[in-house]
ZAMARGU-4260 file (C-alpha; in steps of 0.2 Angstrom, whole numbers, plus 5000, padded with zeros to 4 digits):
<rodrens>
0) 4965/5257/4974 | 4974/5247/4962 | 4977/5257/4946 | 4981/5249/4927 | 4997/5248/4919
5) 5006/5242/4903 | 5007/5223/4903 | 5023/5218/4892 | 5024/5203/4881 | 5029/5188/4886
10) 5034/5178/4870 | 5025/5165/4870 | 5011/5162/4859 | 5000/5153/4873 | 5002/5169/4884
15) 5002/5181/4871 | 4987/5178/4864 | 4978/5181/4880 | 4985/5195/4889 | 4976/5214/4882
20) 4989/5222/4886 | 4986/5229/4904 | 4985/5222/4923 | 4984/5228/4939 | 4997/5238/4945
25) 4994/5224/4962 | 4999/5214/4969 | 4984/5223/4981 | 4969/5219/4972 | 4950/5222/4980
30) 4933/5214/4972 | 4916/5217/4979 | 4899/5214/4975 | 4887/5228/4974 | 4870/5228/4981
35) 4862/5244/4974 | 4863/5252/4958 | 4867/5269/4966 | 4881/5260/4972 | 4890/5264/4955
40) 4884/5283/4954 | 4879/5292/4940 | 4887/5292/4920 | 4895/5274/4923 | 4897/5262/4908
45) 4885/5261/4896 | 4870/5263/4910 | 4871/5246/4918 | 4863/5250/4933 | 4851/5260/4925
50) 4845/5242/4916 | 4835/5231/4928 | 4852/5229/4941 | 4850/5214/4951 | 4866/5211/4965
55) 4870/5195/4964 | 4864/5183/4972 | 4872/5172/4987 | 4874/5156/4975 | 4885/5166/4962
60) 4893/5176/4975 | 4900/5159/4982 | 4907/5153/4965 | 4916/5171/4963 | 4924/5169/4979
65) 4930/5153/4974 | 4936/5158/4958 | 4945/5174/4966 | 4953/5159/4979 | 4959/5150/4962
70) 4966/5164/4957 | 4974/5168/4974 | 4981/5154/4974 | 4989/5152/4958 | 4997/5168/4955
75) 5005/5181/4970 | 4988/5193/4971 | 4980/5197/4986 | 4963/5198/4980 | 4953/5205/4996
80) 4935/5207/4996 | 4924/5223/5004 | 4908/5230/5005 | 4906/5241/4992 | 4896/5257/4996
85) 4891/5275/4988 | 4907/5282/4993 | 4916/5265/4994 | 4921/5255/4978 | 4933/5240/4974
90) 4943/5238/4961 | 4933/5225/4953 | 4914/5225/4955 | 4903/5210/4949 | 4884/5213/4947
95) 4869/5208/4935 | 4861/5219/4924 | 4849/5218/4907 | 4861/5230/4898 | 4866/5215/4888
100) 4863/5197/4884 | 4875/5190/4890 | 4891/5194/4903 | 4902/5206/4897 | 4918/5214/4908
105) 4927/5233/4906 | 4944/5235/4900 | 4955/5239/4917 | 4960/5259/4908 | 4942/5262/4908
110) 4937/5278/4917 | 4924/5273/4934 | 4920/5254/4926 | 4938/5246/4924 | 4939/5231/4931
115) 4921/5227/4933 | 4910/5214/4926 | 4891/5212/4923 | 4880/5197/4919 | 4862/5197/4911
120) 4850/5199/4924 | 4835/5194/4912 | 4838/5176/4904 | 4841/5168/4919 | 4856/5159/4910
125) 4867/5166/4924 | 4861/5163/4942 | 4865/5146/4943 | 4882/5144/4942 | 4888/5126/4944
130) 4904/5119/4943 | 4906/5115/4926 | 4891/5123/4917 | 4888/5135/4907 | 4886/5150/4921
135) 4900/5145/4929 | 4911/5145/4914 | 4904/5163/4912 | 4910/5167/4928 | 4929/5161/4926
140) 4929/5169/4910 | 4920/5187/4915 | 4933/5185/4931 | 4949/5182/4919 | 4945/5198/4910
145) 4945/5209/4925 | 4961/5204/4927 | 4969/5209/4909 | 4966/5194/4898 | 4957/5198/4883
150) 4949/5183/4872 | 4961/5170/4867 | 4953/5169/4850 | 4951/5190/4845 | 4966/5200/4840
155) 4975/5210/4852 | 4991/5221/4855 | 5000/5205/4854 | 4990/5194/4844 | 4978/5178/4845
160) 4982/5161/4851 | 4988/5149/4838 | 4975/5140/4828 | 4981/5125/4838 | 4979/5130/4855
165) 4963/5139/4851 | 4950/5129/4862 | 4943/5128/4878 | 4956/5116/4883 | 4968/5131/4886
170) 4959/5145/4891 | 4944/5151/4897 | 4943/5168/4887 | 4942/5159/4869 | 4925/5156/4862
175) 4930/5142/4851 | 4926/5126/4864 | 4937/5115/4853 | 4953/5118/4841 | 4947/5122/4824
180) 4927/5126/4826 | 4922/5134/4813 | 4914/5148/4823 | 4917/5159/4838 | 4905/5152/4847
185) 4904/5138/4863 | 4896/5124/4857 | 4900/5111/4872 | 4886/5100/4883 | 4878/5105/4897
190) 4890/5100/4908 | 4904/5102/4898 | 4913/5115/4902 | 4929/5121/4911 | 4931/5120/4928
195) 4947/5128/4932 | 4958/5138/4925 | 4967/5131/4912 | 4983/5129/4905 | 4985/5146/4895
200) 4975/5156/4908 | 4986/5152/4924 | 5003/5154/4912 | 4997/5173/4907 | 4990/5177/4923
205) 5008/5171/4931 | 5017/5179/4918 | 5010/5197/4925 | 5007/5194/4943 | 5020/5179/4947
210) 5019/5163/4953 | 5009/5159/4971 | 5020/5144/4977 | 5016/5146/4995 | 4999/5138/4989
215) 4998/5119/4992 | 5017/5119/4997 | 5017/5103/5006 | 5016/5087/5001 | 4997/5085/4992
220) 4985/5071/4985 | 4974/5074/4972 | 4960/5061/4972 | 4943/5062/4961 | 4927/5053/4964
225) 4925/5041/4948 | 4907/5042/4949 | 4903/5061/4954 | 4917/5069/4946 | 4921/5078/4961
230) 4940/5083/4966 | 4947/5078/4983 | 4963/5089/4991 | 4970/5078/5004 | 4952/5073/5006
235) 4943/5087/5006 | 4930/5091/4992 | 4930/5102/4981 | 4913/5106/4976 | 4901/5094/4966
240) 4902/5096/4946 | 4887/5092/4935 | 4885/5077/4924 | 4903/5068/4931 | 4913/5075/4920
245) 4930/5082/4924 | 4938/5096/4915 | 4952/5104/4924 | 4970/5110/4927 | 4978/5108/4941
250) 4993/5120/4950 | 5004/5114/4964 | 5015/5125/4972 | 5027/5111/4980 | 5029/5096/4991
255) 5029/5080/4985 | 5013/5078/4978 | 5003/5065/4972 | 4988/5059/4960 | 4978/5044/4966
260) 4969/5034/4954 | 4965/5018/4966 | 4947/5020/4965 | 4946/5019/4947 | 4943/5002/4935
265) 4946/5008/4919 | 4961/5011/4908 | 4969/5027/4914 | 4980/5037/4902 | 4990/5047/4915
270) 5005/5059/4912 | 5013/5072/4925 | 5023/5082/4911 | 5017/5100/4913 | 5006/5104/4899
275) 4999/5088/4896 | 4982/5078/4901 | 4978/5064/4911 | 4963/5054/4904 | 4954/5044/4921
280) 4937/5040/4912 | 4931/5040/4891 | 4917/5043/4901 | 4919/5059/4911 | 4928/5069/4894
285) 4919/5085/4892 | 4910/5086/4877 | 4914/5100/4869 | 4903/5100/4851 | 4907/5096/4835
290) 4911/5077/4841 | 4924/5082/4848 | 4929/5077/4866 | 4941/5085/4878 | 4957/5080/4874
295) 4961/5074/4894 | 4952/5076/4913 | 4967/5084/4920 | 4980/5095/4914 | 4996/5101/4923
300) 5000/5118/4924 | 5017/5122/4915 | 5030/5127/4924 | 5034/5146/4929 | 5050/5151/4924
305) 5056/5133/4924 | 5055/5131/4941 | 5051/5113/4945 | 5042/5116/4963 | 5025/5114/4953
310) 5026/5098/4947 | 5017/5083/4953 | 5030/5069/4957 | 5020/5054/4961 | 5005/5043/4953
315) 4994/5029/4959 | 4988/5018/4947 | 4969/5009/4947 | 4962/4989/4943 | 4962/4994/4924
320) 4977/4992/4910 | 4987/5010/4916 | 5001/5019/4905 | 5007/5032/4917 | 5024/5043/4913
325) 5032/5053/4926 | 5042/5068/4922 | 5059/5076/4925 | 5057/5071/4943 | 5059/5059/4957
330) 5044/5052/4952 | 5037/5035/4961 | 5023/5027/4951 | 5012/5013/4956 | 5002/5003/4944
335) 4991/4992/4957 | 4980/4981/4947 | 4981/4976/4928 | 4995/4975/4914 | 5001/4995/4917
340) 5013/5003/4908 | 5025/5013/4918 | 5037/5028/4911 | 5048/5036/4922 | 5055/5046/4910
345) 5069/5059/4917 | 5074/5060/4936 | 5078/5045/4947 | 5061/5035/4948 | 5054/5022/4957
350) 5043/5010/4946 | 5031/4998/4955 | 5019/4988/4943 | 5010/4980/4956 | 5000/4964/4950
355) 4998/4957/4933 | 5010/4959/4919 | 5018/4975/4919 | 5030/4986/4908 | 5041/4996/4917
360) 5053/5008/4907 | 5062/5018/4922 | 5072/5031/4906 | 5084/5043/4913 | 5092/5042/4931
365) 5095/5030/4943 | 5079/5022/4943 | 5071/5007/4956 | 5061/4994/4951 | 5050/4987/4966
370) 5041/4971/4966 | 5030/4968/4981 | 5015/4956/4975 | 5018/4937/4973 | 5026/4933/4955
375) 5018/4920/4943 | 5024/4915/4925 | 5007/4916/4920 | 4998/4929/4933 | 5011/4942/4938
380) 5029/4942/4926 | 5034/4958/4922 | 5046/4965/4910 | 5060/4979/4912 | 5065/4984/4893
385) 5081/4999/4899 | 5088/4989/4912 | 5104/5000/4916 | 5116/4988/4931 | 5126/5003/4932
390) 5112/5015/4940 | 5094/5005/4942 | 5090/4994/4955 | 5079/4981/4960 | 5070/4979/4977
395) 5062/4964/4981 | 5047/4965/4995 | 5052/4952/5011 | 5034/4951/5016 | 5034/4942/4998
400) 5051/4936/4997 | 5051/4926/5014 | 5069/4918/5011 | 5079/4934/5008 | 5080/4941/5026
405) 5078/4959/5036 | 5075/4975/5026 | 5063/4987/5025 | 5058/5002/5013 | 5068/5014/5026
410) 5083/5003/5025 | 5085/4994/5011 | 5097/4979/5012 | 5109/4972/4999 | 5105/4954/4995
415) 5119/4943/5002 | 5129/4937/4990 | 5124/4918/4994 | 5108/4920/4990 | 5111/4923/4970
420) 5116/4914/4955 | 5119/4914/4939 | 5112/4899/4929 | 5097/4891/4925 | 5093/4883/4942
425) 5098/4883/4959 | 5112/4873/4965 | 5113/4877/4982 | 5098/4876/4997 | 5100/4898/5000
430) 5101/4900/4979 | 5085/4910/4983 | 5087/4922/4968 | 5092/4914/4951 | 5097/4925/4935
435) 5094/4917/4920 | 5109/4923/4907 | 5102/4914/4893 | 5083/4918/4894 | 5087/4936/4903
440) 5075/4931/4915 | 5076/4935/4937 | 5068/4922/4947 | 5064/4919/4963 | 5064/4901/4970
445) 5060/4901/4988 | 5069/4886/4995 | 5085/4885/4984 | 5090/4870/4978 | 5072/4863/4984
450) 5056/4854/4975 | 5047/4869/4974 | 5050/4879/4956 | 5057/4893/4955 | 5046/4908/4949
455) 5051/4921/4935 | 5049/4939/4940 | 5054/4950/4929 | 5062/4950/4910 | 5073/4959/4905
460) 5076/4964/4886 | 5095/4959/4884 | 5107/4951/4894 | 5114/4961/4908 | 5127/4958/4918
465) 5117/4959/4936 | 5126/4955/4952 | 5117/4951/4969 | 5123/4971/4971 | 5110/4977/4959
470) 5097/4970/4971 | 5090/4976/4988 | 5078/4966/5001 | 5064/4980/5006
</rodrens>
């Protein structure tokens, strides 16, 4: 059997204020769910067993399992489950009883009942967990504690979380649903509750048992159902919430992952910094009391140690008004339809604003800028404000951009040089791209020197000195 030990601090506030001060001496860790009081023997606890026990039944046991999975695959525990009997017993034990109110968990030192976790048996509160109510927010936080977090909002060897960081939002353990409530008590809706880990939970339960990125190595897609709520891995679904709401965070252990917003109309808020939240629907925020709201849909995890194999890298945009911003890597965001804004931030990025009038800021690195959908001054112009010649690019879309020749996304093509000019017109019939100096303006017009107009495609915020070199065919 796993045994407890001293859990050091960490020095952060987020982690410290949730770790008690013990874990499991792992990374072997077994879980079971009794099915009779005898089970436990005699002297346990506080006479649980002794208190109208009830095993759990096969709806709860699910949502542990799952839970135990979430935690497998977020930190390097091997959490195995076995049948408990008289003379066999796990490490961590989950069963009902009418010993309390409410569900309750032992410290991991305490002698026969460490690491186990009871729920009310009598109010009925309890034996319908369902993502993101109330019982199943029971069950993550009950599950966190056999673990060796302690609650977020309480005292502890190494102190409580920061006033700020003292909600639901972060952590499971807390009792305060939003930062600042007045008491420590939940206070969100229904269906308002957390359906994950969160932010603070996942950093201290890393920060004793290390980092699980074998989990979701490869290249991923997160999707979620805009009208359900649900979560999609690779298309495959997650379990069904309550009420459509999302209220989650998400770990990725590598690969070149990606959100996909497609499916949504309205105006996303996305951001793939760790630690931050991406808003998909005003809609689907949590309610957590107090009118206040959830302060995002998504979080990321933060990074462990700095390692930057967690982060997600790419984002897909929907029909609304997007702001999406990448972070420190190679990101590749697509706005799709409506007038997105798109920051790449840090790394070398790749910007693609798809239809309407876009903002595209690439920051940092050597960034590309593609433009695949037909430009229009009044339907489809988009603007670059950090425009930098000597690293960004810009890749123009032949199945658009007839005139300009071979390419493809594989093997990007310079544009020949005959094919640009400086001024404010064609001059010549293959003068197919035409840089504007005076009104920092690219255009496109599609047969030279011919009647037909040329068509601006994108603005830039100065004057740049932009070569038929700083442009590829795709």
């Amino acid at each position: 059997m796993a045994t407890a030990v001293v859990a050091g601090r960490a020095n952060s506030p987020l982690t410290d204020g949730a770790l008690s001060g013990l874990q499991w001496n792992g990374p072997e860790v077994t879980y079971s769910f009794p099915a009779w009081a005898d089970f436990y023997g005699l002297g346990y606890g506080s006479g649980e067993p002794q208190k109208n026990f009830e095993p759990l039944n096969e709806l709860q046991i699910a949502v542990a399992r799952s839970i135990f999975r979430m935690i497998s695959a977020t930190t390097n525990l091997t959490l195995t489950e076995i049948e408990e009997t008289a003379s066999i017993h796990a490490d961590i034990r989950l069963a009902m009883s009418g010993f309390a109110e409410t569900g309750w968990a032992y410290t991991l030192d305490e002698a026969g009942a460490g690491g186990d976790a009871w729920f009310n048996s009598l109010s009925g509160r309890y034996h319908a967990p369902v993502i993101g109510n109330f019982a199943f927010w029971t069950f993550l936080h009950e599950i966190a504690h056999t673990l060796g977090l302690k609650h977020a909002h309480e005292d502890g060897v190494f102190g409580r979380v920061p006033v700020e960081l003292d909600s639901m939002e972060f952590s499971v353990t807390t009792y305060r649903s939003y930062v600042g409530a007045a008491g420590a008590r939940v206070e969100n809706e229904p269906w308002g509750y957390a359906q994950s880990l969160m932010i603070g939970d996942i950093a201290a339960l890393q920060y004793m048992y290390g980092a699980n990125f074998s989990a979701r190595a490869a290249s991923t897609t997160y999707r979620w159902d805009a009208k359900t709520g649900q979560a999609f891995i690779d298309g495959v679904g997650q379990g069904l919430p309550g009420g459509n709401r999302i209220f989650c965070t998400v770990w990725d252990g590598g690969g070149i992952d990606t959100y996909d917003f497609a499916n949504y109309r309205t105006d996303l808020s996305v951001d793939l910094r760790p630690g931050h939240w991406s808003t998909l629907s005003l809609g689907q925020l949590a309610y957590l009391g107090g009118f206040r709201w959830a302060r995002g849909n998504v979080a990321n995890a933060l990074l462990y140690q700095g390692d930057p194999r967690s982060l997600i890298e790419n984002a897909i945009g929907g029909s609304g008004d997007d702001r999406i911003y990448g972070n420190s890597a190679g990101n590749h965001l697509i706005g799709r339809q409506g007038k997105d804004r798109l920051f790449g931030l840090d790394g070398a990025d790749t910007l693609n604003g798809g239809h309407d009038h876009d903002i595209l800021r690439g920051g940092e690195g050597s960034d590309v800028f593609i433009f695949n959908t037909p430009p229009s001054a009044k339907r489809n112009r988009d603007a670059i404000p950090d425009f930098d010649v000597r690293d960004d690019s810009l890749y123009l879309d032949n199945a658009v951009f007839r005139s300009l020749g071979a390419g493809s996304a594989h093997h990007p093509q310079k544009l020949k040089k005959a094919f640009f000019v400086i001024g404010e017109e064609a001059r010549d019939h293959n003068d197919f791209i035409v840089y504007n100096k005076e009104n920092k303006v690219l255009l496109y017009d599609r047969d030279g020197s011919g009647p037909s107009n040329a068509v601006p495609i994108v603005t830039f915020s100065k004057e740049l000195k932009i070569t038929s070199h700083d442009i590829f065919v795709v």
